[in-house]
C-alpha positions, 0 to 999 in steps of 0.5 A, a space after each residue: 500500500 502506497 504511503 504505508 509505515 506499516 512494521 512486520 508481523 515479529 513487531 505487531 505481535 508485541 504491540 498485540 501483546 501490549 494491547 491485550 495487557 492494557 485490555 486486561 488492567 483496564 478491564 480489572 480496574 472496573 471489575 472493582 477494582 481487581 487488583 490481582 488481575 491489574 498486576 497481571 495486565 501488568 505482566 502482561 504488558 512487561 513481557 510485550 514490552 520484552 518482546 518489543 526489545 528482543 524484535 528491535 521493534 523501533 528499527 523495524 518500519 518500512 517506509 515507502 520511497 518518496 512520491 514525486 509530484 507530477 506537476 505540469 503547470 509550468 
């Protein structure tokens, strides 16, 4: 797709992982709040976040060459 900073699978599945322990803190803070299971969206999130490190996850972006704008005003 012309445009796209999309990354690779390796670094969406971090940012899943991520996502899946907000989603669970988040959850767990209005179940009452749960605190056990806030930590363990805690966890959840720190191992995402070791994932993140282990794929390199912020040399991971493929960028698109630049587009040239065919201007024929002149």
């Amino acid at each position: 797709m012309a445009g796209s900073h999309g990354g690779s699978l390796k670094s969406w599945l971090a940012v899943i992982v991520i996502l899946i322990g907000f989603t669970v803190g988040g959850v767990a803070l209005c179940l009452g709040p749960n605190w056990t299971l806030v930590w363990v969206g805690a966890g959840i999130i720190a191992v995402g976040g070791v994932i993140a490190l282990v794929v390199d996850i912020f040399s991971d972006v493929i960028i698109d060459a630049p587009r040239v704008s065919q201007d024929n005003h002149g």
